[in-house]
C-alpha positions as CSV (number, residue, x, y, z in Angstrom):
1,X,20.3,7.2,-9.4
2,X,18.3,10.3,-8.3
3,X,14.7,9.5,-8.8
4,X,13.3,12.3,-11.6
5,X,9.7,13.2,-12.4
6,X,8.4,11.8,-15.7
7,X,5.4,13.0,-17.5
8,X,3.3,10.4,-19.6
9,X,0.2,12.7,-21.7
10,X,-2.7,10.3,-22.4
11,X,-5.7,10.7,-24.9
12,X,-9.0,10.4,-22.9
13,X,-9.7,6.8,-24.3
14,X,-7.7,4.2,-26.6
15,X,-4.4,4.6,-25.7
16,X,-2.2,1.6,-26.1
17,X,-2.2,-0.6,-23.2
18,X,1.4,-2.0,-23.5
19,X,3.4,1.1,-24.5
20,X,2.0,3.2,-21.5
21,X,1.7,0.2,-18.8
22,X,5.2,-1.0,-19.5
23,X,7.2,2.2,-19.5
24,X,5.1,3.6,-16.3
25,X,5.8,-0.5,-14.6
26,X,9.7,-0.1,-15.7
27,X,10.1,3.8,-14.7
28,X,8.8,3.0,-11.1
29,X,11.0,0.2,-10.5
30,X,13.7,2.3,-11.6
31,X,12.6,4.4,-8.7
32,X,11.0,7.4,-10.8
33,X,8.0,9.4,-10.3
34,X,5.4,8.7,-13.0
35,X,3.4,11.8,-13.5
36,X,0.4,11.6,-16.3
37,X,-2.0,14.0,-18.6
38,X,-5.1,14.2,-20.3
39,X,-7.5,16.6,-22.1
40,X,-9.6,17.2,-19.2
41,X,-7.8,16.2,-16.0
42,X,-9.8,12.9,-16.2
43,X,-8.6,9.0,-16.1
44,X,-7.5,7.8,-19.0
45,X,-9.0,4.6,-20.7
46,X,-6.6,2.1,-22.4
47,X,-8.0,0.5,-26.4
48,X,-10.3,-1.9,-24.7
49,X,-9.3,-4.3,-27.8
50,X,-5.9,-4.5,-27.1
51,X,-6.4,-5.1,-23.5
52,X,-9.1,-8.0,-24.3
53,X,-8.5,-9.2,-27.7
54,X,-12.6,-9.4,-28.2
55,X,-13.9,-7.5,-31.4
56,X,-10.6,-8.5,-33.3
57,X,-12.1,-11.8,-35.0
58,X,-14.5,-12.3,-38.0
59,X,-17.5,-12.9,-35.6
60,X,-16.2,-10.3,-33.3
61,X,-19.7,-8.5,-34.1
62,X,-21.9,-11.1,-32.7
63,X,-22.6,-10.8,-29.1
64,X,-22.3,-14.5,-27.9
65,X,-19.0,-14.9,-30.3
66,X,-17.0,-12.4,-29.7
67,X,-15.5,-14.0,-26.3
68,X,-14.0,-16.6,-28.8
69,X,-10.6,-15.1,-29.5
70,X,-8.1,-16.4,-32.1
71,X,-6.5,-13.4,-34.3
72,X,-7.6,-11.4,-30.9
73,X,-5.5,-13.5,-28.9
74,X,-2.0,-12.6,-31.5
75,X,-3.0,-8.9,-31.5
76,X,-4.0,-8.1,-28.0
77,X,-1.5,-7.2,-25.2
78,X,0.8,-9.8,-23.9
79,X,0.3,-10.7,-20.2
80,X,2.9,-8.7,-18.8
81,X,1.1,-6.0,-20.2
82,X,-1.8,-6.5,-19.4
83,X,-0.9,-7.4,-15.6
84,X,1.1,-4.0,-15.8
85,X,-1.8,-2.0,-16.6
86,X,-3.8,-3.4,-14.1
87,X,-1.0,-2.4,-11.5
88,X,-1.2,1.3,-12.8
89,X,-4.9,1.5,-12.9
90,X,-4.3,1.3,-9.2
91,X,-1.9,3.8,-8.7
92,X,-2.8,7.1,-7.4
93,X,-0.8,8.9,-9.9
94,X,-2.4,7.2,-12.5
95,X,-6.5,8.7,-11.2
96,X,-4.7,12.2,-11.1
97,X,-3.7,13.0,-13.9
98,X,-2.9,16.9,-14.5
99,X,-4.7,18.9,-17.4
100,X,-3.0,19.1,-20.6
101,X,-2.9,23.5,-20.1
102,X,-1.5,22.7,-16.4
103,X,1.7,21.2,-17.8
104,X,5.2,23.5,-17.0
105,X,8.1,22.2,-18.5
106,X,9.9,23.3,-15.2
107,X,7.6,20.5,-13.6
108,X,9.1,17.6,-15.1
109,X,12.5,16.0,-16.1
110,X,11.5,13.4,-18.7
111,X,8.9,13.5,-21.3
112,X,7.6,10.0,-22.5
113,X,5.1,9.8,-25.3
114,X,2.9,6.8,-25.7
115,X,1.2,6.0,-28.9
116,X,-2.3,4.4,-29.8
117,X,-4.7,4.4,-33.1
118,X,-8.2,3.8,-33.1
119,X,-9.1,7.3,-34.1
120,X,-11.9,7.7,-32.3
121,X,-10.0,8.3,-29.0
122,X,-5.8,9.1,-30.3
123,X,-7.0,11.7,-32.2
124,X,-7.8,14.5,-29.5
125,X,-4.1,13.8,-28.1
126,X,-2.6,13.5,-31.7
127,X,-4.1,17.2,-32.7
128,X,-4.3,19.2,-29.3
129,X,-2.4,22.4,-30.0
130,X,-1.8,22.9,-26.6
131,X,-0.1,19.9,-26.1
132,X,1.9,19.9,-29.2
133,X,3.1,23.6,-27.8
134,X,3.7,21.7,-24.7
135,X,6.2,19.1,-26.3
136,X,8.0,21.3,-28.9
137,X,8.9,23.7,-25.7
138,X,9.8,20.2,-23.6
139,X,12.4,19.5,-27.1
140,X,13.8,22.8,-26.8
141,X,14.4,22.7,-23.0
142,X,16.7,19.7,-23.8
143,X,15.7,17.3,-21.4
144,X,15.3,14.1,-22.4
145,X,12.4,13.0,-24.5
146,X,10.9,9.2,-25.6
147,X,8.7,8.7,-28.3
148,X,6.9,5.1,-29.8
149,X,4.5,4.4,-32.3
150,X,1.7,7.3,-32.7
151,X,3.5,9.6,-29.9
152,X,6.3,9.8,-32.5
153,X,3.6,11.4,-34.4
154,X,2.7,14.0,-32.0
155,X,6.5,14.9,-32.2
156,X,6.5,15.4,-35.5
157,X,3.3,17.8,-35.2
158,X,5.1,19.7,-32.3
159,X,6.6,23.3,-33.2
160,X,10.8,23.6,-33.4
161,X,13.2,26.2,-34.0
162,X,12.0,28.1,-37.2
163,X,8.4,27.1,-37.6
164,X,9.7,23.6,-38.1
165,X,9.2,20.2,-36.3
166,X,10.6,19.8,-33.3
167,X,12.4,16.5,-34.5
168,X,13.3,18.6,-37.5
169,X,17.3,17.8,-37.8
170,X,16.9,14.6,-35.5
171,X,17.2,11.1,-36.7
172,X,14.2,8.6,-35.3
173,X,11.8,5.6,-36.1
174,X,8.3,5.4,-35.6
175,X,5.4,2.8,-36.5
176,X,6.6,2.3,-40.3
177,X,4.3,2.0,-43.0
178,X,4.7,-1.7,-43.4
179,X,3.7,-2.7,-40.0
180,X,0.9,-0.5,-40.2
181,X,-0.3,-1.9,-43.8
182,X,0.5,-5.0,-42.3
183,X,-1.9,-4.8,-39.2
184,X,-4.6,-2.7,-41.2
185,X,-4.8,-5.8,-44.2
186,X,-5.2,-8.3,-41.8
187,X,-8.0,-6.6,-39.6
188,X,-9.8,-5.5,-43.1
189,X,-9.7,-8.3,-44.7
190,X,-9.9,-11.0,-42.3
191,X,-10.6,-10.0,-38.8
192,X,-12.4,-6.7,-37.7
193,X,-14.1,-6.4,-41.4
194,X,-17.2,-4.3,-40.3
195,X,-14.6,-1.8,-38.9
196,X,-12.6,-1.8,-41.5
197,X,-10.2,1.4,-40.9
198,X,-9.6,0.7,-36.9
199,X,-6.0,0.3,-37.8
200,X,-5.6,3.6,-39.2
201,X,-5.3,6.6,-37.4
202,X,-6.0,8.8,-41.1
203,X,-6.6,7.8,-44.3
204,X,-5.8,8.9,-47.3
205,X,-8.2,11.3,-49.2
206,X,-8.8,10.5,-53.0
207,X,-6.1,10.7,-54.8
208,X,-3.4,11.0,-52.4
209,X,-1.0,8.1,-52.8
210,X,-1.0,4.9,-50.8
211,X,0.4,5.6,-47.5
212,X,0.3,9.5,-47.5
213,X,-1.0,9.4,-44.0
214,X,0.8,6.7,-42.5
215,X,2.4,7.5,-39.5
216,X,6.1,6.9,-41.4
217,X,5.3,8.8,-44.0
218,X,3.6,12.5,-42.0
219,X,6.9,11.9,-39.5
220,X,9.0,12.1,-42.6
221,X,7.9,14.8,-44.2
222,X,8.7,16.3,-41.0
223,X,12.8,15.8,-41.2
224,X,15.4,17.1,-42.8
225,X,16.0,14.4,-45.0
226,X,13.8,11.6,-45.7
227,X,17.5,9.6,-44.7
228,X,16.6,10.8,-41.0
229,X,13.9,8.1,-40.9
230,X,15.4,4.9,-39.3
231,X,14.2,1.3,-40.1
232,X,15.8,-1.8,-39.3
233,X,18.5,-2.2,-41.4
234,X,18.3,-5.3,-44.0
235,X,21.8,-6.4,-42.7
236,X,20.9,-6.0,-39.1
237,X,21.0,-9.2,-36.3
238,X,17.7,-11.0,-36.2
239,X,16.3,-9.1,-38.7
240,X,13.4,-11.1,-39.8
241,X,12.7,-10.9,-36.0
242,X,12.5,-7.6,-35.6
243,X,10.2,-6.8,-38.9
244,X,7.8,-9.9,-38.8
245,X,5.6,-8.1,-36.4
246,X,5.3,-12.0,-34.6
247,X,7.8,-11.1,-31.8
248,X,8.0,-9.0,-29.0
249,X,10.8,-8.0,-26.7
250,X,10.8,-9.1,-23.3
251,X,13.1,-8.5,-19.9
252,X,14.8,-11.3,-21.0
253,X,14.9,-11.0,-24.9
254,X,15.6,-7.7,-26.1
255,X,16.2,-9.3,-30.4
256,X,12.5,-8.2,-31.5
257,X,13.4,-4.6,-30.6
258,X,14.4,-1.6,-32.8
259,X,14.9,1.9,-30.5
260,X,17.3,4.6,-31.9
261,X,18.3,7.7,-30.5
262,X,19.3,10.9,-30.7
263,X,21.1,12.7,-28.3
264,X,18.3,13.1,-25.7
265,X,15.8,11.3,-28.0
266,X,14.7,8.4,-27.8
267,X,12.4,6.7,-30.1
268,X,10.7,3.2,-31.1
269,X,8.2,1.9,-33.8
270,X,5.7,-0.6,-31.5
271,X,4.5,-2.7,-28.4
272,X,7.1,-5.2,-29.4
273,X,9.7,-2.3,-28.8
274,X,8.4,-1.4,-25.4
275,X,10.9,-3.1,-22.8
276,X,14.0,-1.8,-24.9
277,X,12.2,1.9,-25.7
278,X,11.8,1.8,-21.6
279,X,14.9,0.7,-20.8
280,X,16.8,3.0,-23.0
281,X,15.2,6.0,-21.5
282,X,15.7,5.2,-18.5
283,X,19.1,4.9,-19.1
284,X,18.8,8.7,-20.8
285,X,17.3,9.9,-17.4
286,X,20.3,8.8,-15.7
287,X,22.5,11.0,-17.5
C-alpha cells in the first residue's frame, strides 16, 4: 500500500494518551506518515492522569498518597498505551507539529481526530474556529476522515454543506452519554471528589436537562435524525462487553470495540475502541 500523509490536530495539553498514541503506533507500522497540530506550533502534552493514574483516588489530593493507585490504576492508560506514547514522544514528527492556520487540505490524505476531556486543556482544540473551518473543508474534500470520543465532537462543531454540520446526513458514534455519566459518577462520588467535574468537558447550565452537554447529546443535535446516532445494539455479540466500560480491545481481541462508518468516515466512542478505530482507518486509507 502506498504510504499517505495523515494529520493528527492536538490541544496544547490533556489530550488522551491512548487514542492519539495508538493510532499514530498503528499508522506507522502500516507504513504512513503521521503529521500532527496544535494551537501554537508547540508539543503537545498528553492528560497527565490518564498516563499515570495518580490524582484519580480518594487521597489523590495528598502529596505522599497519591502515588497509591487503585481506581487510578482501572482508569489510566493500558500499557500498550502508555509504551506507545512514550515511542511517539520520541519521534521527530511528533516535536514538530504544524500550526493549526498552517494546515492545507491539499497537504494531507487522512484526517484522524483524537479526543480528550479535562476542560482545562480539550477545550482550545474543541472550540478553535480555525480548526473547525479546517475539518469541515477536510469532510467536503472527501478524503477519508476518523473521529473517537471528543474529536467526534469537534466534527459535529465543524461547518458542512448549508450552514450545517459537517457529519450532518452521516451516521456515527461517539463517547455516549452513559459512559460519560458512568466515568463522571464514579470520579465525583468516589475518586477525584475535590475535582469533581474532570470528567466533563461542559456542564449543563441551570435548568437545562441532564445530559444536554454530553458529548452524545451536542453530536446529535447535529444530525439529521437523532436515528443517525449509533450505539451498540442490545442484540449485538458480546454486548455487555462492549458497554461495561471494563474491557478494552486489543491486537488480539477486537470484542470490546464499537467503530461504525460511513463511507469515508470513520468513527468510535473511547480508548477501549482504539485498536479497531485504528485499524479500520487504516483500512479506509488504503482505498
Amino acid at each position: 500500500m502506498p504510504s499517505k500523509t495523515v494529520l493528527i490536530p492536538l490541544p496544547n495539553r490533556d489530550f488522551d494518551p491512548s487514542e492519539v498514541a495508538i493510532s499514530w503506533q498503528l499508522l506507522r507500522a502500516a507504513g504512513h506518515r503521521v503529521r500532527f497540530a496544535t494551537p501554537d506550533g508547540r508539543p503537545a502534552e498528553g492528560d497527565p492522569l490518564m498516563l499515570s493514574g495518580e490524582g484519580l483516588d480518594p487521597w489523590g489530593w495528598l502529596p505522599g498518597a497519591r502515588r497509591l493507585k487503585l481506581i487510578g490504576l482501572l482508569l489510566r492508560a493500558r500499557r500498550g498505551a502508555r509504551e506507545a506514547y512514550g515511542l511517539m514522544l520520541a519521534d521527530a514528527e511528533f516535536h514538530q507539529p504544524l500550526r493549526y492556520e498552517q494546515l492545507d487540505v491539499a497537504d494531507f490524505d487522512g484526517l484522524l481526530l483524537p479526543g480528550g476531556h479535562w476542560a482545562r486543556g480539550m477545550r482550545g482544540y474543541l472550540e478553535s474556529q480555525v480548526l473547525q473551518a479546517f475539518v469541515g473543508a477536510f469532510f467536503s474534500s472527501g478524503k477519508p476522515v476518523a473521529a473517537i470520543c471528543h474529536g467526534v465532537l469537534l466534527a459535529a462543531r465543524s461547518p458542512g454543506a448549508a450552514g450545517r454540520s459537517a457529519l450532518y446526513g452521516r451516521k456515527t458514534t461517539a463517547l455516549t452519554w452513559v459512559m460519560e455519566k458512568s466515568a463522571w459518577d464514579l470520579t465525583r462520588f468516589f475518586a477525584r471528589f475535590w475535582d469533581a467535574d474532570y470528567y466533563r468537558t461542559y456542564l449543563e447550565a441551570p435548568g437545562e436537562p441532564s445530559g444536554h452537554m454530553s458529548v452524545q447529546a451536542e453530536v446529535t443535535r447535529a444530525l439529521a435524525r437523532p436515528e443517525d446516532f449509533l450505539d451498540v445494539p442490545k442484540d449485538a455479540a458480546d454486548h455487555l462487553r462492549k458497554t461495561s466500560g471494563l474491557h478494552r480491545d486489543s491486537p488480539s481481541d477486537s470484542r470490546p470495540a464499537w467503530v461504525v462508518r460511513d463511507g469515508n468516515y470513520i468513527s468510535a466512542r473511547w480508548p477501549g475502541d482504539v485498536h479497531g478505530f485504528a485499524q479500520g482507518f487504516i483500512e479506509l486509507l488504503a482505498q
